[in-house]
C-alpha positions, 0 to 999 in steps of 0.5 A, spaced: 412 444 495 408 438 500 412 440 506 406 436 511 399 431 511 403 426 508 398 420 508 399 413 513 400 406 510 401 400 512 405 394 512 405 387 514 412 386 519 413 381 524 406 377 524 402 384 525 400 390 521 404 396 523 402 404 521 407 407 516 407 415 517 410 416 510 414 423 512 418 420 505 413 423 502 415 430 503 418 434 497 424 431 496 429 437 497 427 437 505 427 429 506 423 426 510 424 430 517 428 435 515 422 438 512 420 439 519 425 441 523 426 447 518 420 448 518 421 454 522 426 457 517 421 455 511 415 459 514 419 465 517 423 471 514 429 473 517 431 479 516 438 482 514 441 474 514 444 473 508 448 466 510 446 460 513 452 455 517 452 448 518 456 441 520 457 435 520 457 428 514 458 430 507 452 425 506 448 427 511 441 429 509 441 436 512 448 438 508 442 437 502 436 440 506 439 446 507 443 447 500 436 447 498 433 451 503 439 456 503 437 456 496 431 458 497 432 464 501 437 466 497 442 465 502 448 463 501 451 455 505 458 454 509 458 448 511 463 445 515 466 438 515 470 433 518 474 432 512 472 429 504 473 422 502 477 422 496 472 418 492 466 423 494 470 429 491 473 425 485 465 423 484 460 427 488 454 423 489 448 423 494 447 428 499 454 431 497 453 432 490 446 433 491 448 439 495 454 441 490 449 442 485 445 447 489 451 452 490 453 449 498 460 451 499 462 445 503 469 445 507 473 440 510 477 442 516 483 438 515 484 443 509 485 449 514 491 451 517 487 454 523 484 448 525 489 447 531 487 440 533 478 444 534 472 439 532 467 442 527 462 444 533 468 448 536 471 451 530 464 454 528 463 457 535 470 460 536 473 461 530 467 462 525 460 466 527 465 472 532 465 474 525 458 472 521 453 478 525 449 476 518 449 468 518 444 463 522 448 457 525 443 450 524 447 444 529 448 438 527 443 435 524 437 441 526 439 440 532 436 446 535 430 450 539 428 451 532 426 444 530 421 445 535 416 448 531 416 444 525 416 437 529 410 439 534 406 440 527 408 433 526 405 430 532 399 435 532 398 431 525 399 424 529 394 426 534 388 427 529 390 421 524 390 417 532 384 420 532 381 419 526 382 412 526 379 411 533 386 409 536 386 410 544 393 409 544 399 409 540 406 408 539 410 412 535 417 408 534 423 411 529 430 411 530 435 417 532 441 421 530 440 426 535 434 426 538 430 431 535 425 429 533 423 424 538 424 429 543 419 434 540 414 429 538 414 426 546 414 432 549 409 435 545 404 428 547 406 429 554 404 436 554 398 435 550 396 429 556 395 424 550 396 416 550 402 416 545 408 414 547 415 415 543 419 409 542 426 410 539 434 407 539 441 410 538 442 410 531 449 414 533 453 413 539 449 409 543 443 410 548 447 414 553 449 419 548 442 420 546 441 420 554 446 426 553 442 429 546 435 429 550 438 433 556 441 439 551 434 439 549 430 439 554 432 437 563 425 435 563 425 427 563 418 427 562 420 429 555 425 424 555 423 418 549 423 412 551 430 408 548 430 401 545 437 397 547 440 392 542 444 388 545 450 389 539 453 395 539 453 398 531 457 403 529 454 408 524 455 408 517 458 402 517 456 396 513 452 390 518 450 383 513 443 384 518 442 391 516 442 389 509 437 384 510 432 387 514 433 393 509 431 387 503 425 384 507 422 390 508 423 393 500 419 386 500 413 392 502 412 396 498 415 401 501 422 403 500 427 404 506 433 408 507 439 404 509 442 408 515 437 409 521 431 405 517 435 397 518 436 398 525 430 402 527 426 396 524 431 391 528 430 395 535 422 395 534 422 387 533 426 386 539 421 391 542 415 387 540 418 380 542 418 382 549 413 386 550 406 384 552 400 390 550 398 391 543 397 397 542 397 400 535 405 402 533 406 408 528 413 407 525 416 414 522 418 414 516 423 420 516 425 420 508 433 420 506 433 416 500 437 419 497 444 417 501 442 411 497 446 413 492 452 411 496 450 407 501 447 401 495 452 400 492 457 400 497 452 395 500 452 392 493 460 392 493 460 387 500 454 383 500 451 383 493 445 383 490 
Protein backbone atom coordinates (compact mmCIF):
# COMPACT_ATOMS: atom_id res chain seq x y z
CA UNK A 1 0.00 0.00 0.00
CA UNK A 2 2.26 3.44 -1.57
CA UNK A 3 1.30 5.58 1.36
CA UNK A 4 4.26 8.38 0.55
CA UNK A 5 7.50 9.15 -1.96
CA UNK A 6 5.20 9.38 -4.80
CA UNK A 7 7.34 10.88 -7.80
CA UNK A 8 7.26 14.93 -9.28
CA UNK A 9 6.61 15.38 -13.10
CA UNK A 10 6.18 18.16 -15.04
CA UNK A 11 3.94 19.79 -17.41
CA UNK A 12 3.94 22.77 -19.61
CA UNK A 13 1.14 25.68 -18.32
CA UNK A 14 0.79 29.02 -19.00
CA UNK A 15 4.25 29.45 -21.11
CA UNK A 16 6.46 27.54 -18.43
CA UNK A 17 7.24 24.24 -16.91
CA UNK A 18 5.71 23.89 -13.77
CA UNK A 19 6.34 20.72 -11.07
CA UNK A 20 3.58 18.28 -10.23
CA UNK A 21 3.78 16.38 -6.79
CA UNK A 22 1.57 13.36 -7.94
CA UNK A 23 0.33 12.50 -4.17
CA UNK A 24 -2.56 11.04 -6.61
CA UNK A 25 -0.40 8.26 -6.76
CA UNK A 26 -1.11 7.16 -3.44
CA UNK A 27 -3.20 4.13 -2.81
CA UNK A 28 -6.45 4.72 -4.23
CA UNK A 29 -8.42 4.24 -0.80
CA UNK A 30 -6.49 6.99 0.94
CA UNK A 31 -6.69 9.74 -2.05
CA UNK A 32 -3.98 11.94 -2.56
CA UNK A 33 -4.01 13.93 0.77
CA UNK A 34 -5.94 12.21 2.65
CA UNK A 35 -3.15 9.45 2.89
CA UNK A 36 -1.28 11.88 4.59
CA UNK A 37 -3.51 13.62 6.94
CA UNK A 38 -4.31 9.84 8.29
CA UNK A 39 -1.13 8.94 8.07
CA UNK A 40 -0.97 9.00 11.89
CA UNK A 41 -3.96 6.90 12.27
CA UNK A 42 -2.39 4.18 9.57
CA UNK A 43 1.15 4.21 11.56
CA UNK A 44 -0.34 4.07 15.14
CA UNK A 45 -2.56 1.58 17.38
CA UNK A 46 -5.12 2.64 19.53
CA UNK A 47 -6.20 0.58 21.94
CA UNK A 48 -9.70 -0.13 23.35
CA UNK A 49 -11.45 2.07 20.22
CA UNK A 50 -13.58 0.29 18.23
CA UNK A 51 -15.38 3.15 16.16
CA UNK A 52 -14.08 6.10 14.16
CA UNK A 53 -16.80 9.12 13.78
CA UNK A 54 -16.71 11.72 11.18
CA UNK A 55 -18.76 14.79 9.02
CA UNK A 56 -19.27 16.26 6.23
CA UNK A 57 -20.25 15.82 2.14
CA UNK A 58 -21.73 12.38 0.97
CA UNK A 59 -19.04 12.78 -1.66
CA UNK A 60 -16.46 13.77 0.10
CA UNK A 61 -13.08 12.20 -0.19
CA UNK A 62 -12.68 11.77 3.52
CA UNK A 63 -16.14 9.65 3.77
CA UNK A 64 -13.90 7.14 1.31
CA UNK A 65 -10.91 7.35 3.26
CA UNK A 66 -11.87 6.71 6.21
CA UNK A 67 -14.47 3.92 5.24
CA UNK A 68 -11.41 2.25 3.97
CA UNK A 69 -9.27 3.24 7.09
CA UNK A 70 -11.82 2.20 9.35
CA UNK A 71 -11.78 -0.98 7.35
CA UNK A 72 -8.56 -1.63 8.11
CA UNK A 73 -8.34 -1.18 11.82
CA UNK A 74 -11.20 -3.12 12.18
CA UNK A 75 -13.32 -0.13 13.41
CA UNK A 76 -16.58 0.33 12.65
CA UNK A 77 -17.53 4.35 10.73
CA UNK A 78 -20.48 6.48 11.74
CA UNK A 79 -20.41 9.35 9.52
CA UNK A 80 -22.43 12.23 9.66
CA UNK A 81 -24.29 14.17 6.88
CA UNK A 82 -26.18 17.05 6.39
CA UNK A 83 -28.83 15.24 4.33
CA UNK A 84 -28.40 12.75 1.02
CA UNK A 85 -29.67 13.76 -2.46
CA UNK A 86 -32.33 11.69 -3.46
CA UNK A 87 -30.26 10.66 -6.71
CA UNK A 88 -27.11 9.75 -4.49
CA UNK A 89 -29.29 7.07 -2.38
CA UNK A 90 -31.36 5.68 -5.41
CA UNK A 91 -27.43 5.48 -7.25
CA UNK A 92 -24.74 5.61 -4.83
CA UNK A 93 -21.80 6.21 -6.68
CA UNK A 94 -18.32 7.99 -6.06
CA UNK A 95 -17.09 8.52 -2.75
CA UNK A 96 -20.75 7.79 -1.42
CA UNK A 97 -20.93 4.60 -2.85
CA UNK A 98 -17.45 3.69 -2.63
CA UNK A 99 -17.61 4.10 0.95
CA UNK A 100 -21.24 2.17 1.38
CA UNK A 101 -19.22 -0.86 -0.03
CA UNK A 102 -16.92 -0.60 2.60
CA UNK A 103 -19.38 -1.03 5.27
CA UNK A 104 -19.52 3.39 6.45
CA UNK A 105 -22.78 3.48 7.90
CA UNK A 106 -23.51 6.95 6.52
CA UNK A 107 -26.34 9.25 8.54
CA UNK A 108 -28.22 12.12 7.40
CA UNK A 109 -29.27 14.47 10.05
CA UNK A 110 -32.70 15.50 8.43
CA UNK A 111 -33.82 11.60 9.40
CA UNK A 112 -33.20 12.32 12.84
CA UNK A 113 -35.79 13.46 15.28
CA UNK A 114 -33.34 14.68 17.78
CA UNK A 115 -31.48 17.19 15.66
CA UNK A 116 -33.32 20.33 17.11
CA UNK A 117 -32.25 22.72 14.26
CA UNK A 118 -27.95 21.43 15.44
CA UNK A 119 -25.40 21.41 12.25
CA UNK A 120 -23.51 18.21 12.20
CA UNK A 121 -20.30 19.54 14.10
CA UNK A 122 -22.49 20.38 16.70
CA UNK A 123 -24.96 17.30 16.67
CA UNK A 124 -21.55 15.14 17.03
CA UNK A 125 -20.17 17.04 20.07
CA UNK A 126 -23.37 17.39 22.01
CA UNK A 127 -25.43 14.75 21.38
CA UNK A 128 -22.99 12.00 19.80
CA UNK A 129 -19.35 11.47 21.66
CA UNK A 130 -20.85 11.98 25.55
CA UNK A 131 -21.84 8.44 24.90
CA UNK A 132 -18.76 7.05 22.43
CA UNK A 133 -15.97 6.61 25.29
CA UNK A 134 -14.55 4.04 22.48
CA UNK A 135 -14.63 6.13 19.38
CA UNK A 136 -12.23 8.79 17.63
CA UNK A 137 -13.74 11.62 16.13
CA UNK A 138 -11.90 13.13 12.57
CA UNK A 139 -13.18 16.69 11.87
CA UNK A 140 -14.27 17.60 8.67
CA UNK A 141 -11.96 16.97 6.19
CA UNK A 142 -8.99 15.87 8.89
CA UNK A 143 -8.94 18.83 10.01
CA UNK A 144 -7.11 17.92 13.25
CA UNK A 145 -3.63 18.06 15.28
CA UNK A 146 -3.49 14.51 13.95
CA UNK A 147 -3.10 15.58 10.24
CA UNK A 148 0.05 17.12 11.38
CA UNK A 149 2.13 13.93 11.45
CA UNK A 150 1.41 12.67 8.29
CA UNK A 151 1.70 16.53 6.11
CA UNK A 152 5.03 17.27 7.85
CA UNK A 153 6.45 14.00 6.27
CA UNK A 154 5.20 15.30 2.99
CA UNK A 155 6.96 18.49 3.31
CA UNK A 156 10.23 16.81 4.62
CA UNK A 157 9.64 14.69 1.06
CA UNK A 158 9.43 18.30 -0.88
CA UNK A 159 12.47 19.60 0.85
CA UNK A 160 14.69 16.61 -0.18
CA UNK A 161 13.34 16.52 -3.79
CA UNK A 162 13.74 20.62 -3.60
CA UNK A 163 17.18 19.62 -2.87
CA UNK A 164 17.83 16.86 -4.94
CA UNK A 165 17.06 19.09 -7.61
CA UNK A 166 19.13 22.12 -6.61
CA UNK A 167 16.26 24.37 -6.44
CA UNK A 168 17.12 27.09 -3.77
CA UNK A 169 13.89 28.27 -3.64
CA UNK A 170 10.46 26.81 -4.19
CA UNK A 171 6.68 27.70 -4.36
CA UNK A 172 4.23 25.11 -3.47
CA UNK A 173 1.03 26.00 -4.65
CA UNK A 174 -2.26 23.86 -4.06
CA UNK A 175 -5.92 24.67 -3.58
CA UNK A 176 -7.81 24.31 -0.02
CA UNK A 177 -10.73 23.17 1.64
CA UNK A 178 -9.89 23.57 5.18
CA UNK A 179 -6.41 24.34 5.04
CA UNK A 180 -4.81 21.70 6.46
CA UNK A 181 -2.51 20.79 4.72
CA UNK A 182 -1.26 23.96 3.43
CA UNK A 183 -1.05 24.96 6.86
CA UNK A 184 1.44 22.00 8.03
CA UNK A 185 3.35 22.08 4.95
CA UNK A 186 4.12 26.04 5.53
CA UNK A 187 4.61 25.71 9.17
CA UNK A 188 6.86 22.71 9.03
CA UNK A 189 9.37 24.97 6.14
CA UNK A 190 9.12 28.03 8.41
CA UNK A 191 10.24 25.87 11.33
CA UNK A 192 12.87 24.17 9.34
CA UNK A 193 13.87 28.03 8.12
CA UNK A 194 13.85 26.81 4.46
CA UNK A 195 13.14 29.09 1.34
CA UNK A 196 9.86 27.38 0.47
CA UNK A 197 6.85 29.04 0.32
CA UNK A 198 3.29 27.94 0.51
CA UNK A 199 0.75 29.55 -2.09
CA UNK A 200 -3.08 28.47 -1.77
CA UNK A 201 -6.87 29.78 -2.40
CA UNK A 202 -10.12 29.21 -0.79
CA UNK A 203 -11.84 26.35 -2.47
CA UNK A 204 -14.69 26.44 0.28
CA UNK A 205 -15.95 29.80 1.61
CA UNK A 206 -13.82 32.42 0.80
CA UNK A 207 -10.24 33.53 1.96
CA UNK A 208 -11.71 34.68 5.25
CA UNK A 209 -12.99 31.71 6.33
CA UNK A 210 -9.92 29.78 5.58
CA UNK A 211 -8.16 32.97 7.57
CA UNK A 212 -10.48 31.82 10.19
CA UNK A 213 -9.24 27.30 9.36
CA UNK A 214 -5.81 28.60 9.58
CA UNK A 215 -6.28 30.37 13.09
CA UNK A 216 -7.91 27.01 14.77
CA UNK A 217 -4.84 25.30 13.58
CA UNK A 218 -2.23 27.38 14.49
CA UNK A 219 -2.43 31.45 16.31
CA UNK A 220 1.22 31.76 14.82
CA UNK A 221 0.72 33.89 11.70
CA UNK A 222 4.06 32.74 10.25
CA UNK A 223 2.45 29.59 9.92
CA UNK A 224 -0.20 31.12 7.96
CA UNK A 225 0.06 30.39 3.79
CA UNK A 226 -0.26 32.66 1.60
CA UNK A 227 -3.88 32.93 0.00
CA UNK A 228 -4.61 33.67 -3.79
CA UNK A 229 -7.64 35.94 -4.25
CA UNK A 230 -9.79 35.63 -7.43
CA UNK A 231 -11.70 38.31 -8.23
CA UNK A 232 -15.00 36.01 -8.93
CA UNK A 233 -16.31 34.50 -5.80
CA UNK A 234 -17.08 30.46 -6.71
CA UNK A 235 -19.42 28.53 -4.63
CA UNK A 236 -18.47 24.77 -4.19
CA UNK A 237 -19.52 22.30 -5.66
CA UNK A 238 -21.06 24.24 -8.11
CA UNK A 239 -20.62 23.79 -12.15
CA UNK A 240 -18.54 26.91 -13.53
CA UNK A 241 -18.07 26.91 -17.73
CA UNK A 242 -14.48 27.96 -16.79
CA UNK A 243 -13.81 25.28 -14.09
CA UNK A 244 -14.59 22.98 -16.81
CA UNK A 245 -12.30 24.32 -19.46
CA UNK A 246 -9.34 24.90 -17.51
CA UNK A 247 -10.22 21.06 -16.29
CA UNK A 248 -10.07 19.92 -20.15
CA UNK A 249 -6.92 22.17 -20.88
CA UNK A 250 -5.19 20.44 -18.36
CA UNK A 251 -6.15 16.46 -19.07
CA UNK A 252 -4.40 17.92 -22.44
CA UNK A 253 -1.21 16.97 -19.85
CA UNK A 254 -1.23 13.73 -19.24
CA UNK A 255 -2.13 14.00 -16.05
CA UNK A 256 -5.63 13.77 -14.87
CA UNK A 257 -7.13 16.26 -12.59
CA UNK A 258 -10.12 16.27 -10.41
CA UNK A 259 -12.90 18.47 -10.82
CA UNK A 260 -13.67 20.29 -7.45
CA UNK A 261 -10.33 21.98 -6.17
CA UNK A 262 -7.88 21.11 -9.14
CA UNK A 263 -9.97 24.16 -11.94
CA UNK A 264 -9.82 26.80 -9.39
CA UNK A 265 -6.36 25.86 -8.06
CA UNK A 266 -5.08 26.01 -11.51
CA UNK A 267 -7.10 29.37 -12.18
CA UNK A 268 -5.72 30.98 -8.62
CA UNK A 269 -2.06 29.94 -9.93
CA UNK A 270 -2.25 31.60 -13.20
CA UNK A 271 -3.48 34.88 -11.65
CA UNK A 272 -0.63 34.56 -9.44
CA UNK A 273 1.89 33.88 -12.25
CA UNK A 274 0.69 36.93 -14.27
CA UNK A 275 1.33 39.16 -11.61
CA UNK A 276 3.92 38.23 -10.11
CA UNK A 277 7.70 39.27 -11.17
CA UNK A 278 10.21 36.35 -9.79
CA UNK A 279 10.57 33.11 -11.24
CA UNK A 280 11.09 30.98 -9.03
CA UNK A 281 10.34 27.44 -9.48
CA UNK A 282 6.48 26.42 -8.59
CA UNK A 283 5.49 22.86 -7.20
CA UNK A 284 1.87 22.54 -7.66
CA UNK A 285 0.20 19.41 -5.16
CA UNK A 286 -1.66 17.26 -6.87
CA UNK A 287 -4.01 16.06 -3.85
CA UNK A 288 -5.54 12.99 -5.77
CA UNK A 289 -9.62 12.76 -5.26
CA UNK A 290 -10.24 11.35 -8.61
CA UNK A 291 -12.90 9.23 -7.74
CA UNK A 292 -15.53 12.34 -7.00
CA UNK A 293 -15.17 11.94 -10.59
CA UNK A 294 -17.75 9.66 -10.91
CA UNK A 295 -20.20 12.29 -10.01
CA UNK A 296 -18.78 15.27 -10.80
CA UNK A 297 -18.31 14.21 -14.83
CA UNK A 298 -21.28 13.65 -15.89
CA UNK A 299 -22.99 16.28 -14.00
CA UNK A 300 -20.40 18.47 -15.93
CA UNK A 301 -21.25 16.56 -19.08
CA UNK A 302 -25.13 16.84 -18.64
CA UNK A 303 -24.68 20.98 -18.54
CA UNK A 304 -21.69 21.68 -20.92
CA UNK A 305 -21.22 18.44 -23.05
CA UNK A 306 -18.29 16.74 -23.92
Amino acid sequence: MKLSHTPVDTLEMFNRHIFVKRDDLLHPEFSGNKARKFAYFLEHDFPGVTKLIGYGSPQANSLYSMSALAKLKGWSLDFYVDHIASHSKLNPSGNYGAALANGAHIISLDTLDDRAGRDTHTYIQEVVLPLEANAVFVPEGGRCEYAEFGVSKLAAEIAQWAKESGLRHLVVFLPAGTGTTALYLNKFFVEQEMSIQVLTCAAVGGSAYLTQQFNELSDNPTHHPEIVTLAKKYHFGKLYPEFYEMWKTLSFSGIAFELLYDPLGWMALEQYLSISQDDVPILYLHQGGLLGNETMLPRYRRKYGD
